[in-house]
Wavefront OBJ file of the C-alpha trace (Angstrom):
o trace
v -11.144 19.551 -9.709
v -7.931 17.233 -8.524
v -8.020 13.557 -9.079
v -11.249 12.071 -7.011
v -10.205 9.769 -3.655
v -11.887 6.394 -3.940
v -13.397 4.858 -1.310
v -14.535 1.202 -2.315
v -16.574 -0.372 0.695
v -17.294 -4.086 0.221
v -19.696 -6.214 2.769
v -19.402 -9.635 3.082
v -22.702 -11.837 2.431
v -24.685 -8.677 2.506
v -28.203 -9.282 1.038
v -29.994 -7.064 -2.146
v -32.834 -6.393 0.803
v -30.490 -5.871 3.615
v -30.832 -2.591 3.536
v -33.875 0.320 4.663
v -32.701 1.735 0.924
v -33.511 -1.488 -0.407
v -36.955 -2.357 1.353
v -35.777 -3.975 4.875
v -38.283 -2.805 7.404
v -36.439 -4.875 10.195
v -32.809 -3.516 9.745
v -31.583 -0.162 10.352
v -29.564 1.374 8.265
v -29.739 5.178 8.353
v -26.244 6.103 7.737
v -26.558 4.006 4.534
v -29.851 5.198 3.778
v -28.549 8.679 3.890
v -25.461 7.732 1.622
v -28.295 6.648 -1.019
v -29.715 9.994 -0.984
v -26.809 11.240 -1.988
v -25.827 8.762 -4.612
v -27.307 6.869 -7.488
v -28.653 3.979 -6.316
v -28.634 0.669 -8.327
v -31.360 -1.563 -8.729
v -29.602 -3.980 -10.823
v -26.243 -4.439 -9.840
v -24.519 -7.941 -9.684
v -21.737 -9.854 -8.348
v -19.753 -12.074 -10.856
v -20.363 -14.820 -8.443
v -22.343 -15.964 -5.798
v -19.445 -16.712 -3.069
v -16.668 -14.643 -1.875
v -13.167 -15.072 -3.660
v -14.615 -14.993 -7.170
v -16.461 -11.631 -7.385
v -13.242 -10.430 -5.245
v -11.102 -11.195 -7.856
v -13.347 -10.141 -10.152
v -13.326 -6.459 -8.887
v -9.636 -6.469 -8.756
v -9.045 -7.473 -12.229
v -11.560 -6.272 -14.205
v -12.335 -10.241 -14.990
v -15.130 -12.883 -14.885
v -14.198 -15.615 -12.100
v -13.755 -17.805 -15.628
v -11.458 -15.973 -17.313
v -8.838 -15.681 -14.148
v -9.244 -18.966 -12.533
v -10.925 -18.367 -9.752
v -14.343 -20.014 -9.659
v -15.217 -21.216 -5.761
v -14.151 -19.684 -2.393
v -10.437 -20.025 -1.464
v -10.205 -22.345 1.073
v -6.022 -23.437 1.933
v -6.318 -27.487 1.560
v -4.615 -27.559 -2.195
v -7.377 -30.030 -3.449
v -10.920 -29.690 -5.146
v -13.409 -30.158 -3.200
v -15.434 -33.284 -2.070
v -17.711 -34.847 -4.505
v -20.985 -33.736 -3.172
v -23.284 -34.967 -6.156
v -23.935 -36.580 -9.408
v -20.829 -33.951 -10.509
v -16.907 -34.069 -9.761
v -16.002 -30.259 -8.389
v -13.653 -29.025 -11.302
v -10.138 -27.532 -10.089
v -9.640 -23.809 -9.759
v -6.679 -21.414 -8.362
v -6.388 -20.901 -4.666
v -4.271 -18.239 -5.070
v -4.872 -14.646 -7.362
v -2.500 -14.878 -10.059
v 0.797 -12.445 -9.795
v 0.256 -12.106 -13.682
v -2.542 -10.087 -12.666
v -2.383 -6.277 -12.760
v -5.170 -5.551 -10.352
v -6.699 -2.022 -10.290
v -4.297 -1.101 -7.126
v -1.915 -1.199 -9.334
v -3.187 0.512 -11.600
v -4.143 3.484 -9.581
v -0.954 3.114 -7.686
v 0.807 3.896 -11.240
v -1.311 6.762 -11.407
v -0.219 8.239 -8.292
v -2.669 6.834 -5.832
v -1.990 6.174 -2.219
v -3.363 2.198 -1.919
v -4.400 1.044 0.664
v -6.200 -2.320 1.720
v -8.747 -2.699 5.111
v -10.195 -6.055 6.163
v -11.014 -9.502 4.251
v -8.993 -10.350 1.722
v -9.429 -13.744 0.941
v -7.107 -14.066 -2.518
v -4.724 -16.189 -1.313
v -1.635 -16.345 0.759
v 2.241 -16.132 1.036
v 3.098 -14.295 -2.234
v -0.496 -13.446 -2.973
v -1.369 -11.091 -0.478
v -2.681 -7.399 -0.791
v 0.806 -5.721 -0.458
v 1.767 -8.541 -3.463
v -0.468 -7.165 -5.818
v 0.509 -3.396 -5.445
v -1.191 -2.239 -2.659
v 1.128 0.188 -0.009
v -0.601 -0.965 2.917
v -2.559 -4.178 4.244
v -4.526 -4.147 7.981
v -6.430 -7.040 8.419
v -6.170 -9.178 4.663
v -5.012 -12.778 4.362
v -6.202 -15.897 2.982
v -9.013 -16.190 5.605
v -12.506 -15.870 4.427
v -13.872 -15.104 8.271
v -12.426 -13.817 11.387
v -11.563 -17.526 12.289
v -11.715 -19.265 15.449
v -11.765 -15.762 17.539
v -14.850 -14.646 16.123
v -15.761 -10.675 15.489
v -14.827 -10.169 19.353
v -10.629 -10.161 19.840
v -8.634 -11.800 20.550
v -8.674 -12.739 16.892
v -7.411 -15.973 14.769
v -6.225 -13.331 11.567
v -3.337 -14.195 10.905
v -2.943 -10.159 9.358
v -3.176 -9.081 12.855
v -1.780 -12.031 14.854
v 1.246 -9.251 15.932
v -1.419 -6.507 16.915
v -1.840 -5.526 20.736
v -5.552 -5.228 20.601
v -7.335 -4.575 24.009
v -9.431 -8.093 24.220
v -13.699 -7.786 23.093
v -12.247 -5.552 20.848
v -15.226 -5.567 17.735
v -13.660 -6.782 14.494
v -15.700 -3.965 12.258
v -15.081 -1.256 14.981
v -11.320 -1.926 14.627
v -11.484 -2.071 11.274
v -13.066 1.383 10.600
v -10.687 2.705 12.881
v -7.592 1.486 10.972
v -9.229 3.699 7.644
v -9.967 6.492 10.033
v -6.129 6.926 10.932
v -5.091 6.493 7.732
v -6.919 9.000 5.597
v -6.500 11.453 8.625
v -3.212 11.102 8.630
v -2.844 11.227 4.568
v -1.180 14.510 3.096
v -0.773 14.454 -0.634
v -2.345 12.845 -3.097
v -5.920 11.412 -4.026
v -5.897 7.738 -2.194
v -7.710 4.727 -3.186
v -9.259 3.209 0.530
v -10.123 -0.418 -0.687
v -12.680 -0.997 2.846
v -13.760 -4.796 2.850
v -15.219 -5.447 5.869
v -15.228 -9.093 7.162
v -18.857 -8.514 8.261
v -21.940 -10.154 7.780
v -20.079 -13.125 7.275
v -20.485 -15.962 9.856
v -20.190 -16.679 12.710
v -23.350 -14.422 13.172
v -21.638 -11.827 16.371
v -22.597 -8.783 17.676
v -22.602 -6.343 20.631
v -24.982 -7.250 23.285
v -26.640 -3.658 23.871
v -27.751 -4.100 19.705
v -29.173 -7.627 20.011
v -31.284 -6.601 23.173
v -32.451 -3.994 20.646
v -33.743 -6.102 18.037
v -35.079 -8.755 20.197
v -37.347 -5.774 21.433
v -38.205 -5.121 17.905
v -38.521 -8.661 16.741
v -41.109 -8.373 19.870
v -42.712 -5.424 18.841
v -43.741 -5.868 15.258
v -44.807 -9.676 16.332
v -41.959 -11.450 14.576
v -40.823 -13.698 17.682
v -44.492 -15.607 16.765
v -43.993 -16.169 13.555
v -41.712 -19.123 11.393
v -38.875 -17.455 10.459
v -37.391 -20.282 8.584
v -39.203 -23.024 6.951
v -37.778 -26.377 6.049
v -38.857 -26.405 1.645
v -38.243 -28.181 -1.367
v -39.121 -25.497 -4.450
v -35.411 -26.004 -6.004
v -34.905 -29.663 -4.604
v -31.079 -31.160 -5.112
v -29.846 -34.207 -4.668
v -26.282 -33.077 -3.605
v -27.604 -32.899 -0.080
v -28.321 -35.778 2.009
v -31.772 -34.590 3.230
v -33.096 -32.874 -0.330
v -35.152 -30.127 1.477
v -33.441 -26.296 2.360
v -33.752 -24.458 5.509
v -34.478 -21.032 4.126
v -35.136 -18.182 5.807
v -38.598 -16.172 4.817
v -38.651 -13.167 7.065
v -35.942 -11.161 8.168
v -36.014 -11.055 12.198
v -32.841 -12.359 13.467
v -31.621 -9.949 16.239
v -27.916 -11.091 16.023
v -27.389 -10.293 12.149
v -29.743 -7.276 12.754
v -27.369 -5.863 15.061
v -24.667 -7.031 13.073
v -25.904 -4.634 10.395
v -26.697 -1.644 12.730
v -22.712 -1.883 13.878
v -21.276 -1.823 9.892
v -24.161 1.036 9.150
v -22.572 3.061 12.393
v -18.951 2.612 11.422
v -19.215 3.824 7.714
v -21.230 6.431 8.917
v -18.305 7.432 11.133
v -15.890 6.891 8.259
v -17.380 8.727 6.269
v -17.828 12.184 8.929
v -14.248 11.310 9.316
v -13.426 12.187 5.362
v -15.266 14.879 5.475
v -13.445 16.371 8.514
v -10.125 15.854 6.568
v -11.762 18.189 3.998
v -11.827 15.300 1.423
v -15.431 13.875 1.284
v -16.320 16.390 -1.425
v -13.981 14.773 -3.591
v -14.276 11.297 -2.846
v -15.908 8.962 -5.104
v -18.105 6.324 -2.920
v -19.028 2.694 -3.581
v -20.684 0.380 -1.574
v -21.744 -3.332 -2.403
v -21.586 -7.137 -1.524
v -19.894 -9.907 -2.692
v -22.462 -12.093 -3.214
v -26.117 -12.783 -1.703
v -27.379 -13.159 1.764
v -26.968 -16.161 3.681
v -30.687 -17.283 3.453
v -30.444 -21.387 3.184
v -27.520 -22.557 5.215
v -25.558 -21.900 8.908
v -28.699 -20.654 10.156
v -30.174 -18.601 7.816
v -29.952 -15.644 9.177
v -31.380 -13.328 6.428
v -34.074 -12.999 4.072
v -33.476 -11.833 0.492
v -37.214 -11.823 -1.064
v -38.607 -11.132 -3.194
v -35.452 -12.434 -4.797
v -35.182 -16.487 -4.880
v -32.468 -18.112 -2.662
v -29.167 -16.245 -1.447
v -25.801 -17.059 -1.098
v -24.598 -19.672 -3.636
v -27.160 -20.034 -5.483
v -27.221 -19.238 -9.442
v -30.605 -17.390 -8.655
v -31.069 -13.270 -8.166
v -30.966 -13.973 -4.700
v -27.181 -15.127 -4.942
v -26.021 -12.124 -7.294
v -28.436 -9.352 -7.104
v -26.471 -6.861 -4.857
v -27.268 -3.624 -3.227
v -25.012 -0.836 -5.554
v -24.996 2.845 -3.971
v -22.236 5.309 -5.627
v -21.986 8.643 -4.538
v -19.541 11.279 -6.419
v -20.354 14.747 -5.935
v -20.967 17.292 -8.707
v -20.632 14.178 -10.853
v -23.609 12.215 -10.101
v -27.371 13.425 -9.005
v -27.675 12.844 -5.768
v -30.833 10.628 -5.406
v -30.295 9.107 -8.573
v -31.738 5.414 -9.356
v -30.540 3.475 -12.272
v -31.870 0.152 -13.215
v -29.176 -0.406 -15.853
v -27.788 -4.080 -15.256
v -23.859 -4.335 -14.496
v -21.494 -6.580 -12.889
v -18.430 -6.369 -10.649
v -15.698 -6.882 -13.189
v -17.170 -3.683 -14.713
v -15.761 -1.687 -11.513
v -12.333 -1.779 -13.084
v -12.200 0.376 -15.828
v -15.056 2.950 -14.563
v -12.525 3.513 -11.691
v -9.405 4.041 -14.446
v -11.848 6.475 -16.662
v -12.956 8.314 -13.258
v -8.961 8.786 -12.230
v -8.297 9.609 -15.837
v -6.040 6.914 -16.027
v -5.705 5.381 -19.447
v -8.000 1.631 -20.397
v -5.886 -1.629 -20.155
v -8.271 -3.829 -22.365
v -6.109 -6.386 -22.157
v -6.484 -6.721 -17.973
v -9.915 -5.554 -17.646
v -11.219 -7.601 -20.385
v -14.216 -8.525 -19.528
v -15.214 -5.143 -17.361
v -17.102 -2.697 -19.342
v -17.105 1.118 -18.133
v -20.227 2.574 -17.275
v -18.619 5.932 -16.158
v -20.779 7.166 -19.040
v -23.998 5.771 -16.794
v -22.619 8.107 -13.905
v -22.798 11.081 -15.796
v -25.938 11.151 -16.667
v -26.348 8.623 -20.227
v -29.953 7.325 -20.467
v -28.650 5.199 -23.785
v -25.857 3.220 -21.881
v -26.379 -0.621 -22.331
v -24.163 -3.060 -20.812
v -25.045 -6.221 -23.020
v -24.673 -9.418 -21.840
v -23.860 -10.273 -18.458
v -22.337 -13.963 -17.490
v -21.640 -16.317 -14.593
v -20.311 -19.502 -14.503
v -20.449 -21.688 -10.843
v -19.260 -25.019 -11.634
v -19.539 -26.450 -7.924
v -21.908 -26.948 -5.236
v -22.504 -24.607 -2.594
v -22.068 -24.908 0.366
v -26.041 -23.537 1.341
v -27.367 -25.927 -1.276
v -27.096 -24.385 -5.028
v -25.565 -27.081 -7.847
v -23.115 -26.282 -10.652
v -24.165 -24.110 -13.438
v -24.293 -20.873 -15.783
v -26.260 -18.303 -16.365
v -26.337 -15.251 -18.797
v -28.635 -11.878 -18.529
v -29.548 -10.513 -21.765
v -32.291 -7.519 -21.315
v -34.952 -8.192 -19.020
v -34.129 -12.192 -19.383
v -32.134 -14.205 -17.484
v -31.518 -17.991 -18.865
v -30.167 -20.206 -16.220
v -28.520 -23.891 -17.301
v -28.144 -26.192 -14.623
v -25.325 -29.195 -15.637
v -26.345 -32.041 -13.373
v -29.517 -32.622 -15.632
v -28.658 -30.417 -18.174
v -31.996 -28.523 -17.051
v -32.460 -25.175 -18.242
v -34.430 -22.538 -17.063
v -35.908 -19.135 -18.264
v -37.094 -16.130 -16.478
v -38.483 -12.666 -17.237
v -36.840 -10.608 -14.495
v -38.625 -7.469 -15.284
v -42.033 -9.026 -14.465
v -41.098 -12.177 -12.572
v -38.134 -11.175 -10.229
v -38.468 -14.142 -7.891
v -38.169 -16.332 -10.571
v -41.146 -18.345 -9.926
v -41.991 -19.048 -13.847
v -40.261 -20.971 -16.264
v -40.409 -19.774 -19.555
v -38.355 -22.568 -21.362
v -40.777 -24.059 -22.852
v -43.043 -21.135 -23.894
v -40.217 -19.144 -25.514
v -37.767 -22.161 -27.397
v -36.513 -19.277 -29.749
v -35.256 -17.161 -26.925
v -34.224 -20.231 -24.943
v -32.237 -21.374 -27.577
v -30.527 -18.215 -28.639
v -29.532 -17.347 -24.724
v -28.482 -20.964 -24.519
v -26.248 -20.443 -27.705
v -24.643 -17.560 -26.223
v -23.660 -18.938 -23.097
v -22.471 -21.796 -24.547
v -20.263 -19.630 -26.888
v -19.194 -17.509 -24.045
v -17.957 -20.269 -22.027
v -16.232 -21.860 -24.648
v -14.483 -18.573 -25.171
v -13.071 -17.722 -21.949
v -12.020 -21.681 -21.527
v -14.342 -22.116 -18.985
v -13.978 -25.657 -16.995
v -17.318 -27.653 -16.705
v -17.949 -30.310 -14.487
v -17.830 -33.357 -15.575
v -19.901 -36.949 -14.412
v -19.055 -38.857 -10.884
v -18.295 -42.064 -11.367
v -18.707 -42.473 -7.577
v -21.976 -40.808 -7.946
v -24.697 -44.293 -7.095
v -22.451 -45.718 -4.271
v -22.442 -41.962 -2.673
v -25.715 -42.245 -2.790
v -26.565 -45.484 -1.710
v -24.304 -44.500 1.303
v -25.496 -40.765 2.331
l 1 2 3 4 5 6 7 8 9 10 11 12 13 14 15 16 17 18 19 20 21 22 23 24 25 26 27 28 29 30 31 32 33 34 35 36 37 38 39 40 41 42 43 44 45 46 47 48 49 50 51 52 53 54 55 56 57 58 59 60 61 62 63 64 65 66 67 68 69 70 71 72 73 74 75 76 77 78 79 80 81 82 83 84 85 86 87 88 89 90 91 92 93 94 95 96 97 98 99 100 101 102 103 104 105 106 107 108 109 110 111 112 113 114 115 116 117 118 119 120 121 122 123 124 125 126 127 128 129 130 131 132 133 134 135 136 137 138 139 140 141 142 143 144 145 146 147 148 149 150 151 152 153 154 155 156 157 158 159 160 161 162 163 164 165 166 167 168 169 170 171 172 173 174 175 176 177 178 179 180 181 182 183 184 185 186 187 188 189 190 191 192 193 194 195 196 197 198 199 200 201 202 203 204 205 206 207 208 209 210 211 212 213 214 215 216 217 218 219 220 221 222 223 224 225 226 227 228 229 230 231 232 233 234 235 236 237 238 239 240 241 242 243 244 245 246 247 248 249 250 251 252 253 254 255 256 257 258 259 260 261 262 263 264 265 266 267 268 269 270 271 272 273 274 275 276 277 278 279 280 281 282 283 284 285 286 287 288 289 290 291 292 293 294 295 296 297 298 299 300 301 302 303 304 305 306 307 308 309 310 311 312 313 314 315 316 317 318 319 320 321 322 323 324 325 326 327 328 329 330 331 332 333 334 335 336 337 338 339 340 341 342 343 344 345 346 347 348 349 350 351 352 353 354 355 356 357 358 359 360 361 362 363 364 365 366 367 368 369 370 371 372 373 374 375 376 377 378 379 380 381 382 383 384 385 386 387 388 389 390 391 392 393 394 395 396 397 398 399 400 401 402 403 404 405 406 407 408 409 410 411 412 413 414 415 416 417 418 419 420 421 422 423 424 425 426 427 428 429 430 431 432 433 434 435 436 437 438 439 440 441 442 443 444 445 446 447 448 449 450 451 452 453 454 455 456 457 458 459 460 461 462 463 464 465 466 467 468 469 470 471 472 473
């Protein structure tokens, strides 16, 4: 068999539950629950981060967000952020670091065709995807959303500023289009299609015909009567000037419904597309998210139980991602794994699967689990790390957190307040188990600490500004 194409599709804010796959009974997503039928599907797959840039670079370099730099979103002022809290926002690169050989590379040394599709959101002049090795860029820039334009053109992307595009053109339509040309048009040689759509990422957009749809359905089952969102305080903070969250605790929003239905549709017609080029049989498939659903800010316009919060937060709900890969003859179609790994580990899987030799030193924190794929029942990741030293934008406060086994250990810095859960029988993360388990507590607390201190990691340090910001908020 030649060299496998890659297809790596990334969603933007996409939730663990988002999917019919993954228990939604308010989506649809048959194209995607069709690709899981075909593929092994992940239970426990994680982003390095819960935002955007981070777990982006992460995939790219085989890297924790620590260990290159890159630690919040990218946003283009040149400054930290704000202080929002009893914490001052450490610094962090706005831009992915040239230094880095990122896995386009990589493949492209390998004799890959590279190409990059949609959201970038890396950096700018002298960071962008063509930059870092890939041959072609449609859509990627520093932007983390379709900007002022919205998903409906005329865009604000700077990336396609020059395109004639006829206007209400739909971003994710467009975007599927771009890969469609390219791979039919593609002669020689396996190709690496890095697909990272801009969607579900705000502003909340869709066609009209789809959110007529789901308002019908929202009708239907009898979720127009019920609170969607609820104003709570389980995992109060004191970074926010009212310390209660909006969160979402059903999934019924038509918008992001439809939303959904249109990115389901379009990798569903990707994907027929590859297989009329002859190619889908040897085309290795990923899909994922960068980070949680948007459950406790801009609206909240998902759901992610049973997991706890969404979008960046340091709970499941923020890095718990939906993980389908499909490889045929390769992996059992239908296949489940519950096997935790992380986003950094994409990196050198990808290298063993194009039988392209390791580069330990650039992947260093990525761990292969092409062994996983074929079929290993022994294959253990080990320890799995984040580190968020800010505050999120939907709420969430600066912090670590380390899986080890069914445990996760969680250590928040503003109080220094750590917390303990069983994820195997507790995956909201509803009970503490600090206190009842000081050995374990410790020992995970240990090797975070150690971990952190070995990849350099920055943490936060005290506001001095912290009581008057109060007094005036």
């Amino acid at each position: 068999m030649s060299l496998p194409n890659i297809l790596f599709i990334l969603t933007d804010d996409l939730g663990w539950a988002d999917l019919g796959c993954y228990g939604s009974s308010f989506y649809e997503t048959p194209n995607l629950d069709a690709l899981a039928k075909q593929s092994m599907r992940f239970t426990n797959a994680y982003a390095a981060c819960p935002v955007c840039s981070p777990t982006r670079a992460s995939i790219l370099t085989g890297k924790y967000p620590a260990t290159v730099g890159i630690t919040d979103w990218i946003d283009w002022t040149g400054g930290v952020h704000p202080c929002r809290g009893r914490l001052v926002d450490v610094p962090y690169l706005k831009n992915l670091p040239n230094s880095e050989t990122i896995l386009a590379a990589a493949l492209s040394e390998g004799g890959y065709a590279t190409w990059h599709v949609g959201k970038w959101h890396l950096g700018g002049e002298g960071a962008s995807p063509q930059d870092h090795g890939f041959d072609v860029n449609i859509g990627g820039c520093h932007m983390g959303d379709p900007g002022a334009g919205g998903y409906f053109s005329p865009w604000t992307i700077p990336a396609l500023a020059d395109v004639d595009i006829p206007d209400g053109t739909y971003l994710t339509d467009y975007l599927t289009d771009q890969a469609i040309d390219l791979v039919s048009k593609h002669e020689d040689g396996p190709f690496f299609l890095n697909l990272w759509y801009y969607t579900v990422h705000t502003p909340i957009e869709a066609k009209a015909d789809k959110i007529a749809k789901y308002e019908a359905r929202a009708r239907a089952m009898g979720l127009d009567k019920v609170q969607a969102c609820v104003v709570g305080d389980k995992f109060p903070t004191e970074n926010t000037a009212d310390d209660r969250i909006l969160r979402r605790v059903v999934q019924s929003d038509p918008v992001y419904a439809a939303m959904i239905e249109s990115l389901d549709e379009n990798i569903g017609r990707l994907l027929a597309a590859i297989d009329t080029a002859g190619q889908l049989e040897n085309t290795l498939v990923i899909f994922t998210s960068d980070n949680g659903g948007l459950a406790t800010a801009a609206g909240s316009p998902t759901c992610n139980a049973p997991l706890a919060e969404g979008k960046g937060w340091m709970y499941e709900g923020g890095t718990r991602e939906p993980l389908l890969i499909k490889w045929p003859g390769i992996i059992p179609a239908g296949s489940m794994c519950s096997t935790p790994i992380t986003s950094p580990d994409f990196y050198p899987t990808l290298l063993q699967a194009a039988e392209l030799a390791l580069m330990p030193d650039q992947h260093c924190d990525g761990v292969s689990f092409l062994a996983l794929l074929q079929g290993d029942e022994n294959f253990e990741r080990g320890p799995i790390f984040w580190h968020y030293p800010h505050y999120g934008n939907q709420g969430g406060t600066p912090g670590s957190s380390v899986r080890l086994g069914d445990y996760k250990l969680i250590e928040f810095f503003e109080e220094d307040r750590v917390e303990l859960y069983n994820l195997r029988v507790d995956l909201g993360e509803k009970t503490n188990l600090a206190e009842a388990e000081p050995d374990r507590t410790a020992h995970m607390k240990q090797l975070l600490a150690e971990w952190r201190l070995s990849v350099e990691a920055k943490i936060p340090q005290s506001n001095p500004d912290w009581e008057e910001l109060r007094a005036t908020s």
